[in-house]
C-alpha positions as CSV (number, residue, x, y, z in Angstrom):
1,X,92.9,87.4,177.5
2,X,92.0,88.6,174.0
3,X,88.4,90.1,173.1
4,X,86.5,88.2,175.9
5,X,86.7,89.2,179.8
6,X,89.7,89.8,182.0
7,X,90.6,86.9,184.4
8,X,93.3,87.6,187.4
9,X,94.5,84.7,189.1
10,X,94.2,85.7,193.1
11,X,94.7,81.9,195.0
12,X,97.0,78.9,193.7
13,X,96.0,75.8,196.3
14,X,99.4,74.0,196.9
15,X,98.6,70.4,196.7
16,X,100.9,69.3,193.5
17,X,98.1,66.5,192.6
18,X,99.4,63.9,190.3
19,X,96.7,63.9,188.2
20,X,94.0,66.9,189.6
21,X,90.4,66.5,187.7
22,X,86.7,66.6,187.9
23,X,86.6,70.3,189.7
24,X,83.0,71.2,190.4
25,X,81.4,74.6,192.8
26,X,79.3,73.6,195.9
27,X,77.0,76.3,196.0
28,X,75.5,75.1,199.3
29,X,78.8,75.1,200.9
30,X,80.4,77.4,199.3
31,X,83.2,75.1,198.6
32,X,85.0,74.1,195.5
33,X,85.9,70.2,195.2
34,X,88.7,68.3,192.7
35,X,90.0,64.9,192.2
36,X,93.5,63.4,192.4
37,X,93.0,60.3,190.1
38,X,96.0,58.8,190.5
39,X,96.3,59.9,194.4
40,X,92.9,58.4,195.1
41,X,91.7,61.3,196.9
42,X,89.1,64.0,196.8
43,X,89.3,67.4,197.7
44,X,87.0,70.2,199.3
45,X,88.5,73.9,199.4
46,X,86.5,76.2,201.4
47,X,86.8,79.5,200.3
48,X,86.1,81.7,203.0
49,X,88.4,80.0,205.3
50,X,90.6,78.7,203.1
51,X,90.6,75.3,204.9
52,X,91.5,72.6,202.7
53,X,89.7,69.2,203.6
54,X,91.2,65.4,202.1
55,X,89.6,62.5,201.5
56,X,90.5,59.2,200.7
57,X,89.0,56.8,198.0
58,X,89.2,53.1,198.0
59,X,89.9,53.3,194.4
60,X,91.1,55.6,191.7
61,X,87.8,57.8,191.0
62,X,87.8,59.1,187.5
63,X,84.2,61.8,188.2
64,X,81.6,62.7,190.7
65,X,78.9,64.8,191.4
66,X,76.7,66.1,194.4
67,X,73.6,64.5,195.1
68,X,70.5,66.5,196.7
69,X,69.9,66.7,200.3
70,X,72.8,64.6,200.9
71,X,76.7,64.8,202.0
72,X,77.1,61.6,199.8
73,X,78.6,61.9,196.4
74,X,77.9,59.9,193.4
75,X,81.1,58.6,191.8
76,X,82.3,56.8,189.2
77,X,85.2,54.9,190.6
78,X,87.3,53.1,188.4
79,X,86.1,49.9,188.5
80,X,81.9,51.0,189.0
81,X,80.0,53.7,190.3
82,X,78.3,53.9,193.4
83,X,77.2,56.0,196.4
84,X,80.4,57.6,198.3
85,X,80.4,59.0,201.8
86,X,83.8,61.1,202.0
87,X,83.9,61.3,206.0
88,X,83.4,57.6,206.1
89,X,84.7,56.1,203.3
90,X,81.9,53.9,202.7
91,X,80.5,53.1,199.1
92,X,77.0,51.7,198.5
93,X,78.1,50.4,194.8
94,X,74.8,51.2,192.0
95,X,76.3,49.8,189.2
96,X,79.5,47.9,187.8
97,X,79.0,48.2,183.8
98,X,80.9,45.6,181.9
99,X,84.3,47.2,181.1
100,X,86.9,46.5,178.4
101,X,90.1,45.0,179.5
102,X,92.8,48.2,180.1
103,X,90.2,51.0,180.6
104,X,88.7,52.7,183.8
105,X,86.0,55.6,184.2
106,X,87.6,58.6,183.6
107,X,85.8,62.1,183.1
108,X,82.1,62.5,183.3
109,X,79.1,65.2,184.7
110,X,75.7,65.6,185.8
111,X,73.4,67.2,182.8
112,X,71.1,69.6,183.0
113,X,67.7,67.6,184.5
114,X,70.5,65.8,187.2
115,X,71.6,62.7,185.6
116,X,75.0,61.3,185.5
117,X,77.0,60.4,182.4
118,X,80.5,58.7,183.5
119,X,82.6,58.0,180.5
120,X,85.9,55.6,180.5
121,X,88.9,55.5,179.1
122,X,91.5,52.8,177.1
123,X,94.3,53.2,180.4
124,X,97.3,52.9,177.3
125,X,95.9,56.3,175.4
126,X,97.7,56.1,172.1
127,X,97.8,51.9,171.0
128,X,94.6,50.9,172.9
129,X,91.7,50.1,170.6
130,X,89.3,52.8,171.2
131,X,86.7,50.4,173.3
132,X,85.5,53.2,176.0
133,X,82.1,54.0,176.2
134,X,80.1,56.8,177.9
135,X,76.9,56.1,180.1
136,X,73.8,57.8,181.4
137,X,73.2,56.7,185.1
138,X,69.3,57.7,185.4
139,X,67.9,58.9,189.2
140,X,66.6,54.7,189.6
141,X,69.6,53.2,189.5
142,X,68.7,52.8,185.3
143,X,72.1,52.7,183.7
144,X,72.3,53.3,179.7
145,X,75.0,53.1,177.4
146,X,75.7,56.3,175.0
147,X,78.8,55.8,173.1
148,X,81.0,53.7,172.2
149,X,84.3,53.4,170.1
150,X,85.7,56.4,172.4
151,X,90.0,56.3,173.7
152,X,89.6,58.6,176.5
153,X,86.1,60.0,177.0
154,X,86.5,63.9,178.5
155,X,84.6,67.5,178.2
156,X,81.4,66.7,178.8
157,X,78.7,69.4,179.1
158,X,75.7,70.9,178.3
159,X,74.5,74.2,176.5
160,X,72.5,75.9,179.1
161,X,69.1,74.9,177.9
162,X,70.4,70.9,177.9
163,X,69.5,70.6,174.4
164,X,73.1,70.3,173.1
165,X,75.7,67.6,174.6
166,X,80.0,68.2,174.0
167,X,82.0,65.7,174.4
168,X,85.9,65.6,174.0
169,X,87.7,62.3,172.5
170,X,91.1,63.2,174.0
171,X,93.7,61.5,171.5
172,X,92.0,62.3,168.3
173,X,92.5,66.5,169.4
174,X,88.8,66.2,168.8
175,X,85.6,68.0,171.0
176,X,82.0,66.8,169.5
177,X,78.8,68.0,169.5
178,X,75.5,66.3,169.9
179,X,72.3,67.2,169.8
180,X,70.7,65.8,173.5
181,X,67.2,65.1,173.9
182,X,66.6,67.0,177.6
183,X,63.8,64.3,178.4
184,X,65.3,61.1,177.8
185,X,69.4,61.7,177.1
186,X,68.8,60.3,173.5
187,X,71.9,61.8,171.8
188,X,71.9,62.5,167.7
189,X,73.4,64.7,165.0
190,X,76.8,64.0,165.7
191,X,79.1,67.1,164.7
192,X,82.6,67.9,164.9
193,X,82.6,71.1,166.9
194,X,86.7,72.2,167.5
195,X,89.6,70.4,167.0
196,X,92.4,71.3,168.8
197,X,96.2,72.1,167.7
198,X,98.9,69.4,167.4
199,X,100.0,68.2,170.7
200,X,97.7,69.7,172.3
201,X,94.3,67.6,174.4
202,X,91.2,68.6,174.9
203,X,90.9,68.0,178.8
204,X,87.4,68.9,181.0
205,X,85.0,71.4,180.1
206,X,82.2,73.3,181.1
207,X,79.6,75.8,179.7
208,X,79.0,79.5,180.8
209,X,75.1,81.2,181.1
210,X,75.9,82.8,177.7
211,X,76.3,79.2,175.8
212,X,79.9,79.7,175.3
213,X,82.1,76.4,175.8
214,X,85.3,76.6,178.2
215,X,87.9,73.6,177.8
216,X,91.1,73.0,179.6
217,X,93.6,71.9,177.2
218,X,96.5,69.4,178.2
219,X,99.9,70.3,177.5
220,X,98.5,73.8,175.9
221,X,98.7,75.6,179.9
222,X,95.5,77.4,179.1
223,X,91.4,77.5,179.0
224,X,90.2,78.0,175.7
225,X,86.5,79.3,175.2
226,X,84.5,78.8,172.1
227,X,81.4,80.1,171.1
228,X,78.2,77.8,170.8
229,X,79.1,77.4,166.7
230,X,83.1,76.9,167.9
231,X,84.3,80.2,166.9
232,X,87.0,80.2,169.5
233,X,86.7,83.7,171.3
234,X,89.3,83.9,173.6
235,X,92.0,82.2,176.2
236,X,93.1,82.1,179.9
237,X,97.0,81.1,180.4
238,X,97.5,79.0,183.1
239,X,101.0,78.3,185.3
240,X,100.9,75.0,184.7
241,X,101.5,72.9,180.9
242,X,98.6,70.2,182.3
243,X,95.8,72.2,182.5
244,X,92.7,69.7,183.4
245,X,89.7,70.5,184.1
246,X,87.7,74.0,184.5
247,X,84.5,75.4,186.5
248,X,82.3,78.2,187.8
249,X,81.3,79.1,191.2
250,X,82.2,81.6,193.8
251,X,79.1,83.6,196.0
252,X,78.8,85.3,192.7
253,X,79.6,83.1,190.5
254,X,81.9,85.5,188.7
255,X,85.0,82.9,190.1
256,X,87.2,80.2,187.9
257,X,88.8,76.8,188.7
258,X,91.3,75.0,187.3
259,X,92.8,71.9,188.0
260,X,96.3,70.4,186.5
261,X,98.4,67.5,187.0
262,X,102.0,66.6,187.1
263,X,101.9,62.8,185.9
264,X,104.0,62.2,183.4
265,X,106.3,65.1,183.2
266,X,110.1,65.0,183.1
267,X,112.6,65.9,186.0
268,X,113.4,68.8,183.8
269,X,109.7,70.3,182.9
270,X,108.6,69.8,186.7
271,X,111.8,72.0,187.6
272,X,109.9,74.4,184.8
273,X,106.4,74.0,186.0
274,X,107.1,74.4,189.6
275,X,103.1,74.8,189.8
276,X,102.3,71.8,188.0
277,X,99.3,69.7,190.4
278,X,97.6,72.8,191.6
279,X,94.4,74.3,191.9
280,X,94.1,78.0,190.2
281,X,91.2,80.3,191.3
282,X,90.4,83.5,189.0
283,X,88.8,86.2,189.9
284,X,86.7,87.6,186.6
285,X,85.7,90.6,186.2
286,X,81.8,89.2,185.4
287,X,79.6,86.6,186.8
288,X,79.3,84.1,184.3
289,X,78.6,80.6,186.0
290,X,75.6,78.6,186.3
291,X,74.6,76.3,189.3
292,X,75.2,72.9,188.2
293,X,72.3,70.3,189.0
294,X,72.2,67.5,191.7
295,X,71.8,64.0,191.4
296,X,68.5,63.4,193.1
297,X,67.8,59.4,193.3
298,X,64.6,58.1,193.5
């Protein structure tokens, strides 16, 4: 890794997802949990024990996040977004927002004061009309419509102080940045902040204590970190071309994640990628995650 931190990959989970997304750190149980999209299931690693622990979803889930004092998660399934027990499978459905015809929820996060913005996506990435939208899901229920005119919505996260919002447009090779009011989720100042190299996709992201802005890229096998004005500082390679999504965690938060997926690869670049679906842990050689918030409903 050039001119940032050194990053030494010490655990590859073997579950050769199809499409592995949406990785987040459970601080509480010291856990790190993942999405197949295309498997419908959800994944908990625990870290200490390496158990792995499967769950099945009713539906295709595009993003979740952790809710306090709870073992439910809030999801955004593909076709609405409710309240998910994983050990039961049961959903208590919050909200089905009017969708366009072809897209699901896809990538989405909890910002800074715990409220959740799922975003969707056209399903037929490169003709669709770019009719996706992202939402702010507020802690009554409150759903709020962001943007619009989006073909795959992905990356989202917030600087460390919540005041600034990025957000990836996957097809356009474009990552955006907003301005976010902290107290209501009013977004403004729309910027372009990276784009990306041809062929390659800005995939998930996720922000560091210092401000700086990690992003999995698809087809580029690496996690790319730019600085808060998108000076790009530095890269992780990855063993897989579909790198995914990317998060912080560990005891001392000094830990990185990274999903990939295999959908959509040819019998000849699977025989290539022979890691392609699996979870990466590295080990850093600084502690540079934050705690990510909770949903906390009212």
């Amino acid at each position: 890794m050039s001119n940032l931190l050194d990053a030494k990959l010490i655990d590859t989970v073997p579950v050769a997802n199809i499409l592995g997304e949406g990785v987040l750190w459970d601080e509480i149980n010291q856990s790190v949990w993942w999405l197949d999209i295309e498997g419908c299931q959800i994944f908990q690693y625990h870290l200490a024990t390496k158990q792995l622990e499967t769950y099945s979803t009713p539906e295709r889930v595009g993003c979740f996040g952790f809710i306090e004092n709870s073992d439910k998660l809030i999801v955004a399934f593909e076709s609405g977004i409710g309240y998910f027990s994983p050990e039961s499978g049961e959903i208590d459905w919050l909200a089905k927002p009017e969708q366009a015809q072809g897209s699901r929820f896809n990538d989405g996060r909890l910002d800074r004061l715990g409220r959740f913005w799922p975003g969707t996506m056209m399903e037929a990435e490169q003709d669709a009309e770019p009719l996706a939208k992202l939402y702010q899901v507020n802690a009554n229920g409150e759903v709020i419509e962001r943007l619009d005119g989006i073909r795959v919505c992905n990356g989202l996260c917030w600087s460390p102080d919540g005041l600034v919002m990025y957000h990836a447009d996957s097809p356009t090779r474009t990552i955006w940045r907003y301005d976010s009011n902290p107290e209501t989720g009013e977004l403004s100042n729309k910027q372009v902040f990276v784009q990306t190299p041809e062929n390659i996709f800005p995939d998930g992201s996720t922000v560091d204590k210092h401000g700086n802005m990690w992003n999995a890229q698809w087809d580029g096998a690496r996690v790319t970190c730019y600085s808060p004005n998108g000076q790009q500082l530095g890269k992780i390679d990855v063993p897989a071309g579909r790198s995914s999504c990317v998060a912080f965690g560990g005891e001392n938060l000094d830990l990185m994640f990274v999903t990939s997926a295999k959908i959509g690869l040819t019998e000849q670049q699977l025989q290539e990628q022979p890691h392609a679906g699996h979870l990466f842990i590295y080990q850093l050689d600084q502690s540079i995650g934050l705690v990510e918030p909770r949903f906390k409903p009212e």
